[in-house]
C-alpha positions as CSV (number, residue, x, y, z in Angstrom):
1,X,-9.5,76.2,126.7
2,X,-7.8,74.8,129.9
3,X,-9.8,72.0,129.4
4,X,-10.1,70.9,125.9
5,X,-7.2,72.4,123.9
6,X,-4.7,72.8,126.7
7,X,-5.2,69.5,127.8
8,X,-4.2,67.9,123.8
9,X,-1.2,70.4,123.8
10,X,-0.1,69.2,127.8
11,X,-0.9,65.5,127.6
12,X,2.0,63.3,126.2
13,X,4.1,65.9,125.0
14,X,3.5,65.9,121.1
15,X,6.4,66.5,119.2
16,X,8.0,70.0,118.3
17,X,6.0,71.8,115.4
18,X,7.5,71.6,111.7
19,X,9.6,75.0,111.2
20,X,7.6,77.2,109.0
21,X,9.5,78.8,105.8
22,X,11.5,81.7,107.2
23,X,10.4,85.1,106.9
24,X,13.1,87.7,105.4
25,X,13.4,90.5,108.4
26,X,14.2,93.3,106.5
27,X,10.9,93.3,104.7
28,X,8.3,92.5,107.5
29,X,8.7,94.1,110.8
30,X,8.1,93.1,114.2
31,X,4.0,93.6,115.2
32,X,4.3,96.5,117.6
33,X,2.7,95.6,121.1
34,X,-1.2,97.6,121.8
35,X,-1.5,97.6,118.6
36,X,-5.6,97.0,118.2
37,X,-7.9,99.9,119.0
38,X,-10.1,98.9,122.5
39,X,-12.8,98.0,120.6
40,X,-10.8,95.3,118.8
41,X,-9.2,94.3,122.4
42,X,-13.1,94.3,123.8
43,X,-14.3,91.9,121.4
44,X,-11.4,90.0,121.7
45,X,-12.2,89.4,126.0
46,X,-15.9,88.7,124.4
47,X,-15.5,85.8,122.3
48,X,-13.4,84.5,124.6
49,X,-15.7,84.6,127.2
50,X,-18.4,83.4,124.9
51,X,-16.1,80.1,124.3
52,X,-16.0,79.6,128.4
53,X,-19.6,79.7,128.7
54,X,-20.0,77.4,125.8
55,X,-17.3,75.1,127.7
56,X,-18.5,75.3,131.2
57,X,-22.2,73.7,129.9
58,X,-20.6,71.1,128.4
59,X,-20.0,72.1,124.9
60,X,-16.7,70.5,124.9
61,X,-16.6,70.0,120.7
62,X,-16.6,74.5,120.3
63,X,-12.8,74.0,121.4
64,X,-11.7,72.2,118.7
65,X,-14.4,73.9,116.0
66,X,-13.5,77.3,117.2
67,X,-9.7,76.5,117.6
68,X,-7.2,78.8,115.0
69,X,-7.3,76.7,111.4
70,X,-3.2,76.8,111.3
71,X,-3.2,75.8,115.0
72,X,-6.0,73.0,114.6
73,X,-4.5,71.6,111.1
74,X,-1.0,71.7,112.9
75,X,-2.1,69.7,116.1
76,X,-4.5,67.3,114.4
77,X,-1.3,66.2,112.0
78,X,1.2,65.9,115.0
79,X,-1.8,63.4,117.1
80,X,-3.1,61.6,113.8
81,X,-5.4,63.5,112.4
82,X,-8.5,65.0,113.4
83,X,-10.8,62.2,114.6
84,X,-7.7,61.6,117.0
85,X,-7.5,65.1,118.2
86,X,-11.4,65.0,118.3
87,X,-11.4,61.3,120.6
88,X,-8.9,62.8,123.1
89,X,-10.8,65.9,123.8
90,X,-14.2,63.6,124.6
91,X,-11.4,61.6,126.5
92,X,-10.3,64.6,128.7
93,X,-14.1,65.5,129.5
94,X,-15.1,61.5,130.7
95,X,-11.5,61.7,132.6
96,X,-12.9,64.7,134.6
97,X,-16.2,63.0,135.4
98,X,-14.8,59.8,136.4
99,X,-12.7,61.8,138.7
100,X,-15.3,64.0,140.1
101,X,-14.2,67.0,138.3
102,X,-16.3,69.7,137.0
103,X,-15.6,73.0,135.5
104,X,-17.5,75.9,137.8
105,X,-16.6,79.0,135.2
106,X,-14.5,80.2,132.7
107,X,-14.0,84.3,132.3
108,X,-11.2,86.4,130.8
109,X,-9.3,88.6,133.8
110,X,-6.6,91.0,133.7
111,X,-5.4,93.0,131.0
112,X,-5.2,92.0,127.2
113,X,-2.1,92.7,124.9
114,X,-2.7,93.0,121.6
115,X,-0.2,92.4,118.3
116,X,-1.1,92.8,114.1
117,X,0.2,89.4,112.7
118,X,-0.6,88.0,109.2
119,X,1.8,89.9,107.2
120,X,0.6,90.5,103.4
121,X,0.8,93.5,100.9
122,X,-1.2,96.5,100.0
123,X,-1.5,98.0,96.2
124,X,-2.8,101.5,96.0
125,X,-2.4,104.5,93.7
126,X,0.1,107.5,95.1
127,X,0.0,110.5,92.3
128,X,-1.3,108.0,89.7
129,X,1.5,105.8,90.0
130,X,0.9,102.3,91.8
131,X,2.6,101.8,95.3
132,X,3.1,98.0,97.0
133,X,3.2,98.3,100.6
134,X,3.5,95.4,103.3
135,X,0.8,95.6,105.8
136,X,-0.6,93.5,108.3
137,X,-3.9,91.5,108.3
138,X,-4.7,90.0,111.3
139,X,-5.6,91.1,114.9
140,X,-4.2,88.6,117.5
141,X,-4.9,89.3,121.1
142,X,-3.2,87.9,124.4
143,X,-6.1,87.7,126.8
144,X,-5.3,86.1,130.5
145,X,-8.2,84.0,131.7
146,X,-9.2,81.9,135.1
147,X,-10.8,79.0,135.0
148,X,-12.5,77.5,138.3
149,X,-13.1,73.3,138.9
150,X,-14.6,72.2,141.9
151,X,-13.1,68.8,142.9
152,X,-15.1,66.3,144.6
153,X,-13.0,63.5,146.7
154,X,-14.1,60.5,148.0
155,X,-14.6,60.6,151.6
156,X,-15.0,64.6,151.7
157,X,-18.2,65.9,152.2
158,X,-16.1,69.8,151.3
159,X,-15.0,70.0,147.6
160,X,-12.2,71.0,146.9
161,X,-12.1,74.3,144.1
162,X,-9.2,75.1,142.0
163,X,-8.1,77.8,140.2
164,X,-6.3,77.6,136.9
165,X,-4.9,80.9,135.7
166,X,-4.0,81.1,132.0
167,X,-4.8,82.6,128.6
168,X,-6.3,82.2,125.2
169,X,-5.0,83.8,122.1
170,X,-7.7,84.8,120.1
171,X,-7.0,85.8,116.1
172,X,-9.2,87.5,113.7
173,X,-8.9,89.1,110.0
174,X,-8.9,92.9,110.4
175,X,-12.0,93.0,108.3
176,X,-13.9,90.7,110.2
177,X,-15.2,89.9,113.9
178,X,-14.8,86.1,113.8
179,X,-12.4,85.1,116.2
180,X,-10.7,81.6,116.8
181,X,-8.5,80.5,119.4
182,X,-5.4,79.0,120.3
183,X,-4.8,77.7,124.7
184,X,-2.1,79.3,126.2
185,X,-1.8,75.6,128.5
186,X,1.4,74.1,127.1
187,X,2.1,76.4,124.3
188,X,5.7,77.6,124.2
189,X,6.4,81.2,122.6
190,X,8.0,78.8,119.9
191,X,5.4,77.4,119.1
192,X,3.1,80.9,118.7
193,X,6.1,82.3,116.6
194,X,6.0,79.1,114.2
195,X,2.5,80.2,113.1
196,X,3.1,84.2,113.3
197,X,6.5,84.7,112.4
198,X,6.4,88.6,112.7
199,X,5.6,88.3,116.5
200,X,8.2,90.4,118.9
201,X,11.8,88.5,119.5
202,X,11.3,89.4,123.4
203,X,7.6,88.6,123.7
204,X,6.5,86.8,126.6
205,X,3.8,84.8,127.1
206,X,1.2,85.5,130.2
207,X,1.8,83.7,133.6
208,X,0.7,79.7,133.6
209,X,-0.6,79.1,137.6
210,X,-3.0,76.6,139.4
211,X,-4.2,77.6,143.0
212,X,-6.4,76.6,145.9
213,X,-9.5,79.0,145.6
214,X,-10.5,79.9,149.0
């Protein structure tokens, strides 16, 4: 969420992540792009439109409850621990009041990409003998978003409305719909390859932009 988890990410510039343990190429491949079925992608765009609305009406606290566990542990750690990460967000929403900033809506827009992360292995029986296989066991799905504030300055009557474009990354287990999020504001392909280490070499990340809405 531009608002809550972006802002942690953005605001001081917290040190680069730990490296995670390296994952040997030869035995896990790179997650192929389009890789979920539409209604995988669907309720992807869902539950992250579900998290604006919570947002926009002032739920400020789902951000960090429904923020990816690796990504939430990895962030809390790097600020101080969780009551820190926790006091910043409230600290972001009083900055916006104080300033006369207020979040108008929250929806995803354009087209979602779509990768199988979570690598992990697969035993079944192949002519009565047993077979190991590496498969994959998570969903994660790229899905731009735009965010509107209206600004309200002193000595205006007119506010002033901003749009923020951006993304979430929402992840889910294959055998489940319950999805949890990462902000696209400030996160670095690095940073998204340090937690999913089978991600494409030449993945890009969706366009960061803040505009005058007219």
């Amino acid at each position: 969420m531009a608002l809550a988890a972006g802002h942690v990410s953005a605001q001081g510039g917290p040190p680069p992540l730990a490296p995670l343990p390296k994952i040997s190429k030869e035995e896990i491949p790179s997650a192929p792009v389009s890789a979920a079925p539409a209604d995988v992608v669907a309720s992807a765009s869902a539950a992250v439109a579900n998290l604006g609305d919570e947002v926009v009406m002032g739920r400020y606290q789902v951000a960090v409850e429904r923020m990816n566990p690796l990504w939430k542990e990895r962030t809390a750690n790097r600020m101080g621990g969780m009551k820190k990460l926790e006091e910043q967000l409230a600290g972001v929403a009083r900055q916006m009041v104080q300033q006369g900033i207020s979040m108008i809506s929250f929806k995803p827009q354009g087209q979602p990409r779509s990768y199988e992360v979570g690598p992990g292995k697969k035993v079944e029986k192949v002519n009565g003998v047993e077979v190991e296989s590496l498969i994959f066991t998570k969903w994660l799905v790229l899905v731009p978003t735009v965010t509107k504030f209206r600004i309200i300055r002193k000595g205006e009557t007119k506010p002033l409305v901003i749009e923020s474009i951006g993304f979430q990354i929402a992840i889910s287990d294959k055998d489940r719909n319950e999805w949890t999020f990462i902000d696209g504001s400030g996160l670095t392909v690095n940073d998204l390859r340090g937690l999913f280490g089978t991600l494409p070499q030449d993945l890009q990340l969706p366009p960061l932009e803040k505009r005058e809405s007219r």
